[in-house]
C-alpha positions as CSV (number, residue, x, y, z in Angstrom):
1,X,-8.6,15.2,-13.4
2,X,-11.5,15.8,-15.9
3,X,-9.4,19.1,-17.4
4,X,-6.5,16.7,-18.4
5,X,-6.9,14.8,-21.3
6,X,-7.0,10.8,-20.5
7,X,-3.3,9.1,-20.8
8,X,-3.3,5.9,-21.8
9,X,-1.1,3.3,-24.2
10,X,-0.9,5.0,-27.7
11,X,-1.3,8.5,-25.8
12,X,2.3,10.7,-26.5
13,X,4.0,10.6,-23.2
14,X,4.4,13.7,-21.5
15,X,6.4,16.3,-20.6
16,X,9.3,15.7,-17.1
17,X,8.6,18.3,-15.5
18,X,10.6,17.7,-12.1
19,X,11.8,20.1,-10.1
20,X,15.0,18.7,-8.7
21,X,17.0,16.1,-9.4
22,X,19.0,14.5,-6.4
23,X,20.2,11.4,-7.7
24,X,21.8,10.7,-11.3
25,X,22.6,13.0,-14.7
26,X,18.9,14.9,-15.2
27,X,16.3,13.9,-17.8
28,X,15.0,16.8,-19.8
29,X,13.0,14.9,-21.8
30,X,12.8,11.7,-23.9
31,X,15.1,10.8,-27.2
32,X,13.2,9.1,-29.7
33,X,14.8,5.7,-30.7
34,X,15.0,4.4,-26.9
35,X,12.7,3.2,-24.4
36,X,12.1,4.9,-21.4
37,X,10.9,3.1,-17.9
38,X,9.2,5.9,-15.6
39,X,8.7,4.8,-12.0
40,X,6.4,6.6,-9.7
41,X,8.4,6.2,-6.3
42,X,8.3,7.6,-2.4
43,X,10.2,6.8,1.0
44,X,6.6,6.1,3.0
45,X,5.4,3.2,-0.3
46,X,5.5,0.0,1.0
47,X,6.6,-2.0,-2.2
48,X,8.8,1.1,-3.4
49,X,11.8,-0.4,-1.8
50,X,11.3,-3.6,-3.7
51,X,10.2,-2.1,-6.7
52,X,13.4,0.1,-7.2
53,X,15.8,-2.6,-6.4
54,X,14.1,-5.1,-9.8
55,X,14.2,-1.5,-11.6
56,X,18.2,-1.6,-10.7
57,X,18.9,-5.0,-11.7
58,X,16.8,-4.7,-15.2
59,X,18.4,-1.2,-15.7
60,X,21.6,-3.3,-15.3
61,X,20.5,-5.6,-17.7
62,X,18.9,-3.6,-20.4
63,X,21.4,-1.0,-20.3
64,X,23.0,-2.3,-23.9
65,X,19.3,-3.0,-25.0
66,X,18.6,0.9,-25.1
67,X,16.6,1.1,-22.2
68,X,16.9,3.7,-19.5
69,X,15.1,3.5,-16.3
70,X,14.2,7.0,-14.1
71,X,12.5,7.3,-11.5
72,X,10.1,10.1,-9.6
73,X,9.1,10.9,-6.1
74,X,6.3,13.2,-6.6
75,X,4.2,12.4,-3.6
76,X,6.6,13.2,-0.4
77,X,5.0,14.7,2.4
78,X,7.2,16.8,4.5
79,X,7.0,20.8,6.3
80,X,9.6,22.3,4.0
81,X,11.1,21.4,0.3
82,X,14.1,20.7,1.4
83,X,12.6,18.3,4.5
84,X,11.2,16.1,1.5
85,X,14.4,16.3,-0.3
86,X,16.5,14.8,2.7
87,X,14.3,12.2,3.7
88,X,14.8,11.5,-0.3
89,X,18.0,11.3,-0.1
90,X,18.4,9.3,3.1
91,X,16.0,6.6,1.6
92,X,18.2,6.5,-1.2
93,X,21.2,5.3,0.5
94,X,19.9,2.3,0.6
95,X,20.5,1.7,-3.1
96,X,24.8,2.5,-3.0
97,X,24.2,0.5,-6.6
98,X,21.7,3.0,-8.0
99,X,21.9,3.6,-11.6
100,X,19.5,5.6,-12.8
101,X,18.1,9.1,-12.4
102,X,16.2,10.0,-9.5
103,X,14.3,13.2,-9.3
104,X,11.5,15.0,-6.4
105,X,8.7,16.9,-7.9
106,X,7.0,19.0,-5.2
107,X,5.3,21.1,-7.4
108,X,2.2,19.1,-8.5
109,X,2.9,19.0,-11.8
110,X,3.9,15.4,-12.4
111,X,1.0,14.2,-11.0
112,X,-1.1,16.7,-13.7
113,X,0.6,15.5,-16.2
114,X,1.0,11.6,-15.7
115,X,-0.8,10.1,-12.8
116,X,-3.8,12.2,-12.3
117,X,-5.0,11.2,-16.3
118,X,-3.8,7.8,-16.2
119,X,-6.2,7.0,-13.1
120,X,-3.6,6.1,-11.4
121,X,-3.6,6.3,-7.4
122,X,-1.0,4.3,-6.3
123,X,2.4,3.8,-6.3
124,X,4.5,2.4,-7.0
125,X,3.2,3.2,-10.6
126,X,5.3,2.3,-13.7
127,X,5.3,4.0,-17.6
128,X,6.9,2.5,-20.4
129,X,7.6,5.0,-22.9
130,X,8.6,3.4,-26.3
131,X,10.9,4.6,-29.2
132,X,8.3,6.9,-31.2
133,X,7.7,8.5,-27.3
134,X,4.5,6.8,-27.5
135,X,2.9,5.2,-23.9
136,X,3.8,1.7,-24.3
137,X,2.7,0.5,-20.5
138,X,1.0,1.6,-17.4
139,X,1.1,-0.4,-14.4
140,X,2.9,-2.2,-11.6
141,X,6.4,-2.7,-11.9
142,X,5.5,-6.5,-11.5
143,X,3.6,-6.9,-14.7
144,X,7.1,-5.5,-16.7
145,X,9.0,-8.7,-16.4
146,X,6.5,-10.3,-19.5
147,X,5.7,-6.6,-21.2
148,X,9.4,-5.3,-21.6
149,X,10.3,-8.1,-24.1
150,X,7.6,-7.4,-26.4
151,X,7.9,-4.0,-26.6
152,X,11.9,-4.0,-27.2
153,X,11.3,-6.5,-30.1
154,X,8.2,-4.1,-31.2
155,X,5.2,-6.9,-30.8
156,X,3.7,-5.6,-27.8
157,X,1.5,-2.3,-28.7
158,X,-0.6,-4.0,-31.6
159,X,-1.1,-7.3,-29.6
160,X,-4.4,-8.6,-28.3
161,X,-2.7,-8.5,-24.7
162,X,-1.5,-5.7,-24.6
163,X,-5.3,-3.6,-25.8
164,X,-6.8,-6.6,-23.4
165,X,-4.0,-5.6,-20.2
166,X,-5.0,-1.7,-20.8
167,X,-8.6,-2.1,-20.4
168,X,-8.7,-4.0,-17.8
169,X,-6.6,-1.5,-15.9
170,X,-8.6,1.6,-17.6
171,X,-11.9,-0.5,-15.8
172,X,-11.0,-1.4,-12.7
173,X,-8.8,2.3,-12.2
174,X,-11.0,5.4,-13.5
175,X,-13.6,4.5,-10.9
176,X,-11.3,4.7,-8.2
177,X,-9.5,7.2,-9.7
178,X,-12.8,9.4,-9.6
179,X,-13.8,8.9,-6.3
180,X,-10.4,9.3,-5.0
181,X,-10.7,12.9,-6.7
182,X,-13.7,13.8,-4.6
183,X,-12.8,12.9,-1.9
184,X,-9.1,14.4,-1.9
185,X,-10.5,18.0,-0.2
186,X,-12.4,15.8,2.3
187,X,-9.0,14.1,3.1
188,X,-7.5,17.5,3.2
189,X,-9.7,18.8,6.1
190,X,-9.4,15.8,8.0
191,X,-5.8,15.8,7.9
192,X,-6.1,19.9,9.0
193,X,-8.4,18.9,11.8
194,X,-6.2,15.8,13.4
195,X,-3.2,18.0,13.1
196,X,-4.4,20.1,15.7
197,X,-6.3,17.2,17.8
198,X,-9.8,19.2,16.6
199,X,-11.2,15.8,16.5
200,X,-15.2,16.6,15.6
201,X,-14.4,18.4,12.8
202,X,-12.1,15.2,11.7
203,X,-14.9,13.1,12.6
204,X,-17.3,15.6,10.2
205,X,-14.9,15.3,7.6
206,X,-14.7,11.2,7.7
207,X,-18.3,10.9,7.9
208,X,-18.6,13.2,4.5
209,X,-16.4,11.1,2.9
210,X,-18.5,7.7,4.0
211,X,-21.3,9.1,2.4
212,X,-19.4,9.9,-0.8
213,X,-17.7,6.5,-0.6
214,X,-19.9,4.0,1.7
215,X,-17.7,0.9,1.0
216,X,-14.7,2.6,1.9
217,X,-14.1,0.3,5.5
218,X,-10.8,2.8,6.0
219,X,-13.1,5.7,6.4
220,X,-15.0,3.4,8.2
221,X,-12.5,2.1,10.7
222,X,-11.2,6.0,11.1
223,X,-15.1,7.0,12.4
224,X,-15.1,3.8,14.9
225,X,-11.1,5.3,16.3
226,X,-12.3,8.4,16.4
227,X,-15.5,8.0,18.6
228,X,-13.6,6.1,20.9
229,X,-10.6,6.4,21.5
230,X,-10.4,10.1,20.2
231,X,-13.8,11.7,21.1
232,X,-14.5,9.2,23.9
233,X,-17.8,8.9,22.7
234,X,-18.5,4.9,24.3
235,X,-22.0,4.4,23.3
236,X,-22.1,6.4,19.6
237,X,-19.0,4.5,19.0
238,X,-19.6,1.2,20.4
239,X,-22.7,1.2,17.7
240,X,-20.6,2.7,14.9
241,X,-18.2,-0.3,15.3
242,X,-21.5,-3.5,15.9
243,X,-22.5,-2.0,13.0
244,X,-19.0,-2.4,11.1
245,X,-18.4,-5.8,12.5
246,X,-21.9,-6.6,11.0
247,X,-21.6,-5.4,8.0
248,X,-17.8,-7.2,7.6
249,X,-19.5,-10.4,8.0
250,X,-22.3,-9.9,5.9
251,X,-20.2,-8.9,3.1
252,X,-17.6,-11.8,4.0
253,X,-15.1,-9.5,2.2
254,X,-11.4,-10.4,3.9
255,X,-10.4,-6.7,3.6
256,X,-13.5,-5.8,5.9
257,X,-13.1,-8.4,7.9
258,X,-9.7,-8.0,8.4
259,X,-10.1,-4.5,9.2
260,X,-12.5,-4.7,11.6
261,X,-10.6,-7.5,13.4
262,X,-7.7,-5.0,13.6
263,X,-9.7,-2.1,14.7
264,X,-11.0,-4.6,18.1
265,X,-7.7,-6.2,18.6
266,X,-4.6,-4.2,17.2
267,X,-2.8,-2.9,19.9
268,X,-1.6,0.1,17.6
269,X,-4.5,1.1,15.5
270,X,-7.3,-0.7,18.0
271,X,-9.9,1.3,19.8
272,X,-7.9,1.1,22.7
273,X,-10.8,1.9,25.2
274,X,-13.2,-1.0,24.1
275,X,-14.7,-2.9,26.9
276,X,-13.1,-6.6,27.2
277,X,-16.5,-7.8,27.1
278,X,-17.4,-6.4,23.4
279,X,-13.9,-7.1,22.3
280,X,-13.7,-10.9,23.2
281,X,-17.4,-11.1,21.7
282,X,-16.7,-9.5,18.5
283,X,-12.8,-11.0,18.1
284,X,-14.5,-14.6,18.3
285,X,-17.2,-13.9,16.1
286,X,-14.5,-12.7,13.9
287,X,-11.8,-15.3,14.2
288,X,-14.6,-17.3,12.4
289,X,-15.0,-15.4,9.6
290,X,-12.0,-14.7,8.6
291,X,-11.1,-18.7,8.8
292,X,-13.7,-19.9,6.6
293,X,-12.4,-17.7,3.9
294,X,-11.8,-19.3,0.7
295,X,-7.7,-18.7,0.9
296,X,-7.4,-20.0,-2.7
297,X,-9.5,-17.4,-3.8
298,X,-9.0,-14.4,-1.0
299,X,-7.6,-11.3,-1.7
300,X,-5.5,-11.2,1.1
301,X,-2.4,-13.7,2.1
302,X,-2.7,-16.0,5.4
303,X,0.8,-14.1,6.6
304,X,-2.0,-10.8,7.0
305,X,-4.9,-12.3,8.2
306,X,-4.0,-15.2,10.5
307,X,-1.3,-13.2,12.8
308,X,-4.8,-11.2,13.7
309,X,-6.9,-14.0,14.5
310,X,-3.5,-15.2,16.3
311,X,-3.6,-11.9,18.7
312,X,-7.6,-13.1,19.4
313,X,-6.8,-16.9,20.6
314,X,-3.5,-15.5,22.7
315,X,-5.3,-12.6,24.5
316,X,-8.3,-15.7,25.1
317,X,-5.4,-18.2,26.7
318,X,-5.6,-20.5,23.8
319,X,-1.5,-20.1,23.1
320,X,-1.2,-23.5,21.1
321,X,-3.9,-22.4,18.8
322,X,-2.6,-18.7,18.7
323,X,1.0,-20.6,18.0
324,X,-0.1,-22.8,15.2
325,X,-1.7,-19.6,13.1
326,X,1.7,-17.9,13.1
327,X,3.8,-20.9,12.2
328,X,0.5,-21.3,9.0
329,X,1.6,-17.5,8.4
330,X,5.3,-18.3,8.3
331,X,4.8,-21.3,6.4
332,X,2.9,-19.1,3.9
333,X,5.7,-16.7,3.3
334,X,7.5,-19.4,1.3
335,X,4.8,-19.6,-1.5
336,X,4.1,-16.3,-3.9
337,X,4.5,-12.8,-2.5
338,X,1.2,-11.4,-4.2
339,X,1.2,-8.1,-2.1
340,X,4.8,-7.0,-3.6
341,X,7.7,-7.0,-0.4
342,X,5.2,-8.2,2.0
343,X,7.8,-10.8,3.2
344,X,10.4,-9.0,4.1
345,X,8.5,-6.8,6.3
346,X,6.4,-9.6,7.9
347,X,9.0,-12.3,8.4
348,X,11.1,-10.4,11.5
349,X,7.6,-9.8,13.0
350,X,6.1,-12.9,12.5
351,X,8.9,-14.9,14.3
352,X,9.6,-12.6,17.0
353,X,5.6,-13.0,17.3
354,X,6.1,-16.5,17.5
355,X,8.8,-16.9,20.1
356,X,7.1,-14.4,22.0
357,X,3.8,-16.7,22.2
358,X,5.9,-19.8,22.6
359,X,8.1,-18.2,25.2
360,X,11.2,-19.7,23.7
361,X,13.7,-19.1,20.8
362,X,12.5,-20.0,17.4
363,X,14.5,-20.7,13.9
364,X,13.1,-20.3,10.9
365,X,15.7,-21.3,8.3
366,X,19.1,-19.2,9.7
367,X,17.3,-16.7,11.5
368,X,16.6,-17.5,15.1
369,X,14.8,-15.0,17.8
370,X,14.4,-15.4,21.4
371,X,11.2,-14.0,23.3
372,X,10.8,-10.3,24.2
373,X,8.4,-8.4,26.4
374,X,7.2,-4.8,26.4
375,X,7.6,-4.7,22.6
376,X,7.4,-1.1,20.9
377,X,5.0,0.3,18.7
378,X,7.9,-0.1,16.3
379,X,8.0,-3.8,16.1
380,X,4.9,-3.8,14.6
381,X,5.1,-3.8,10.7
382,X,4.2,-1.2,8.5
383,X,2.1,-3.5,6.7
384,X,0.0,-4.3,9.9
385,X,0.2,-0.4,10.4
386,X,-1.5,0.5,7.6
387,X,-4.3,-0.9,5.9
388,X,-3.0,-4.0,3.8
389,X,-5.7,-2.9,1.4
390,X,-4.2,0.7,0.2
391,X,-0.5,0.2,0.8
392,X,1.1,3.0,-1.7
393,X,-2.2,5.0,-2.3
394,X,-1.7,8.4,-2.5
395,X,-3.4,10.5,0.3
């Protein structure tokens, strides 16, 4: 990153260089006198889905305005090229009304040339190219709805906003950008080392990264898994995961919090070995915390953190309490979706939760579910799979 000069809006926009395009007429580069919307993309980003489906309908109707939409998966990971270009083209399908360009770049070089100097390290990630070829816009396809009229009509490069927008995003992205830099190799060799179940050099790996990156509580939840339930290290671990817990509540942070109640209680990504004992003690300690959040001012929606704290009271035998959090998180899901598609994926999952804890069928709206047991890994959302905190970052 610090060989590439920083991208930014008044930077020229770069060169496409993608290596295949499997949807659409290919881009070779962009014609001066139009404006051009580049969307970072990939089949394993959460809000991708949702993200290309607004970039279909605004294609639709900008198409007369000279705007064209493409879009770019640069980040698939697969065995083989053409492994990355099916599951492409599968995810794709989804879209029969696709109407733009989509290419795959493999080859590293659109990240060199657009997201690496742009500190950017998520997607999906969004360019605006305007008429001279000038960077208009960088950022979430969310923020276009208000940017896209001002730069058709020309007012929104020398506006206030739009110098105000790009330094706040230049802040609060370089740093991350930068430590996400250092610790890519470390990432690299943990990934080697999992892949073939060597688990201490894995651990090794995550612990280098935690002291490059202290606050990071994914690195810190991925020591806690791998002491216990991969190394089967009980008392190293059991400390290693106090001392998280701790440190959650002390920083009263709801992404810590939240992760540490997931890494105690999750019955996918939980330490699955944990003594009842510690996990009843540190799941009520928990519960708490994570309710006295401030949820005017959290960074995380009820419909992530209560379903959690819901697991806590049902394991316990409190079911009306454990009942009353999911119908708070349902009841959440019809306010502002902050976190980009999260409803989609969380509605099936919260009402099959809650007809599972009620032991009856449940309608919500024209949807109705009746109770199952023995319910797969697969039930569980990606967005309860994953941290909530890094859905879309690049690995």
């Amino acid at each position: 990153m610090e060989s590439n000069k920083i991208l930014s809006m008044e930077s020229r926009a770069p060169a496409l260089e993608v290596r295949d395009w499997v949807r659409g007429e290919a881009l070779a580069s962009f014609q001066p006198g139009k404006v051009y919307i580049l969307e970072f993309c990939g089949t394993s980003c959460d809000g991708c889905e949702r993200a290309m489906r607004n970039l279909i309908e605004l294609q639709e109707s900008y198409k007369d305005s000279g705007v064209e939409v493409v879009a770019v998966a640069a980040h698939e990971r697969a065995a083989s090229a053409d492994e990355a270009r099916s599951n492409l083209v599968a995810w794709l399908a989804q879209f029969p009304e696709l109407n733009f360009p989509v290419g795959l770049d493999d080859t590293g070089a659109m990240d060199t040339l657009w997201m690496e100097p742009s500190f950017s390290i998520v997607i999906p990630r969004l360019f605006v190219i305007d008429r001279d070829g000038s960077i208009a816009f960088i950022g979430h396809p969310d923020k276009l709805h208000d940017v896209l009229p001002q730069v058709l009509d020309g007012t929104w490069r020398t506006s206030a906003q739009a110098k105000a927008t790009e330094s706040e995003r230049i802040a609060g992205d370089e740093p991350k950008a930068r430590k996400h830099a250092l610790l890519k190799p470390i990432r690299s060799k943990r990934r080697a080392a999992e892949g073939i179940g060597d688990w201490k050099t894995a651990l090794a790996a995550v612990e280098e990264g935690i002291a490059l990156d202290p606050d990071n509580y994914n690195l810190r939840a991925s020591q806690v898994n791998l002491l216990l339930d991969k190394i089967c290290d009980m008392e190293t671990g059991l400390a290693v995961l106090r001392q998280f817990v701790r440190e959650a509540i002390d920083r009263g942070d709801a992404h810590w919090l939240l992760t540490a109640m997931m890494q105690t209680f999750h019955p996918v990504i939980g330490c699955q070995s944990l003594p009842s004992g510690e996990r009843f003690a540190m799941g009520k300690v928990l519960s708490k915390h994570i309710l006295a959040l401030d949820l005017a001012q959290c960074s995380l929606p009820p419909s992530l953190l209560f379903p959690e704290v819901a697991r806590y009271y049902h394991e316990i035998g409190n079911k009306d309490r454990a009942v009353e959090l999911i119908e708070l998180a349902l009841k959440s899901l019809d306010g502002p979706d902050p976190m980009h598609g999260l409803k989609k994926d969380l509605k099936p999952y919260l009402l099959q939760t809650l007809a599972n804890y009620k032991g009856e069928e449940v309608c919500y709206g024209d949807v109705c579910v009746v109770p199952r047991t023995n319910i797969s890994i697969s039930a569980t959302p990606k967005a309860e799979q994953e941290n909530p905190a890094e859905r879309g970052a690049l690995e």
